[in-house]
C-alpha positions as CSV (number, residue, x, y, z in Angstrom):
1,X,182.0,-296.9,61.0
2,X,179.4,-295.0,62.4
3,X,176.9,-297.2,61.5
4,X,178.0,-300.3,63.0
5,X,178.9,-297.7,66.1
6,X,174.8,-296.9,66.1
7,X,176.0,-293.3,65.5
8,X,173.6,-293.2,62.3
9,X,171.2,-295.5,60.4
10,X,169.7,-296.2,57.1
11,X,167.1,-293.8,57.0
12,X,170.3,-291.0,57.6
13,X,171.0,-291.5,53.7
14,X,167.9,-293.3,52.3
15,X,164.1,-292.5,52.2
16,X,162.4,-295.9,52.6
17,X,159.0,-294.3,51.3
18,X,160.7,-293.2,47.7
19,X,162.9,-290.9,46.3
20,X,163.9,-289.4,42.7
21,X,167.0,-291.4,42.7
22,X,167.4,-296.0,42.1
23,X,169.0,-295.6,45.2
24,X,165.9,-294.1,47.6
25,X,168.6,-291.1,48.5
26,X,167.3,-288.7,50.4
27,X,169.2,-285.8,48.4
28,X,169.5,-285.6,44.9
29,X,172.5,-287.0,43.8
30,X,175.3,-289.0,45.8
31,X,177.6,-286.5,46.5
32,X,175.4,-284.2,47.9
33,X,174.0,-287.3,50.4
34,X,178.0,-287.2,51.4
35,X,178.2,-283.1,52.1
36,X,175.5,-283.9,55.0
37,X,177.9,-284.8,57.1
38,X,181.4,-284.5,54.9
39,X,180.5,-280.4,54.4
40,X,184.2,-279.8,54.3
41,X,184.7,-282.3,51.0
42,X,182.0,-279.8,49.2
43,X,184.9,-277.3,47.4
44,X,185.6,-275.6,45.7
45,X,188.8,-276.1,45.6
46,X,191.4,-274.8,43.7
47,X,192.6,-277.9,41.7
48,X,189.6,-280.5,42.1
49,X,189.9,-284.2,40.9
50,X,187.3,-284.3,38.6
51,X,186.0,-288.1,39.9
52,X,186.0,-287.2,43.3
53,X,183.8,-284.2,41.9
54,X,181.7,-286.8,39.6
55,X,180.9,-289.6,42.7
56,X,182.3,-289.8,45.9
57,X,181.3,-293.7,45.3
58,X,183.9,-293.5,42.4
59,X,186.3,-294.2,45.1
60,X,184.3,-294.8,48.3
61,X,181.9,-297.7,49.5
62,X,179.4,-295.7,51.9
63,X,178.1,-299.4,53.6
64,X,181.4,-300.1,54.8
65,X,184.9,-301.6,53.4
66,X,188.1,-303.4,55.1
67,X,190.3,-300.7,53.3
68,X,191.1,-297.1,55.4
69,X,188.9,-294.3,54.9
70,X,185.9,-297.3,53.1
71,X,187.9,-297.0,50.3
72,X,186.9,-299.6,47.5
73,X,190.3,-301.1,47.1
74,X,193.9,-300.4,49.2
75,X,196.0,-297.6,47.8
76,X,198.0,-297.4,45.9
77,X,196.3,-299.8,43.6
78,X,193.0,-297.9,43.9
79,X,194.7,-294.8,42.0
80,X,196.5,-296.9,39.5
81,X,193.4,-298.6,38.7
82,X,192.8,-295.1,36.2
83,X,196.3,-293.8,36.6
84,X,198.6,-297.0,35.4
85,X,198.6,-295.7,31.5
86,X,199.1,-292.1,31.9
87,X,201.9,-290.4,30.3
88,X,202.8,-288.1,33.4
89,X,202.1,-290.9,36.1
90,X,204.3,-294.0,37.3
91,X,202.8,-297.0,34.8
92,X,205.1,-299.7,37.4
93,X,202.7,-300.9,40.0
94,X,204.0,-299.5,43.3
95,X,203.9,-301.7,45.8
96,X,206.5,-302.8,48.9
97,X,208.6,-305.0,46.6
98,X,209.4,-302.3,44.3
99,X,209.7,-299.7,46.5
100,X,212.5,-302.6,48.1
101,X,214.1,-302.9,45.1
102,X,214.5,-299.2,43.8
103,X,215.8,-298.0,47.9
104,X,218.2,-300.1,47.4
105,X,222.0,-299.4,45.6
């Protein structure tokens, strides 16, 4: 985390004197906060994920997480948090004991 690392701090993001936004960001909307440094994230691409387009927070904590990449929660179960009930995705929770069960004859 290259805030812990001292690689970047607060003010990087924020504007402690004010901004147009709740959250004192320094650009106008999170994502584009995020393209600062993430410029190859910015698209377009040819099939886009329309959250990821929405809020990079939609998936993402930006002050830090346990999980890889700061997700909000471990994958799979980050994904099937909006993709459980979908007709063309897997509605079982994936996870090592079902993966177990379905590898084996």
């Amino acid at each position: 985390m290259p805030l812990l690392e001292g690689k970047m701090t607060c003010v990087d993001c924020h504007n402690p004197h004010g901004s147009t936004s709740n959250s004192l960001l320094k650009d106008d909307s999170v994502n584009e906060t995020c393209y600062q440094c993430h410029t190859e994230k910015r698209g377009p691409f040819l099939w886009e994920h329309a959250p990821v387009r929405d809020n990079c927070m939609n998936c993402h904590n930006p002050h830090g997480s346990n999980h890889d990449k700061l997700l909000q929660v471990a994958r799979p179960f980050l994904c099937q948090q909006c993709h459980a009930n979908a007709a063309f995705h897997q509605t079982n929770l994936f996870n090592a004991a079902s993966w177990w069960a379905a590898a084996r004859p």
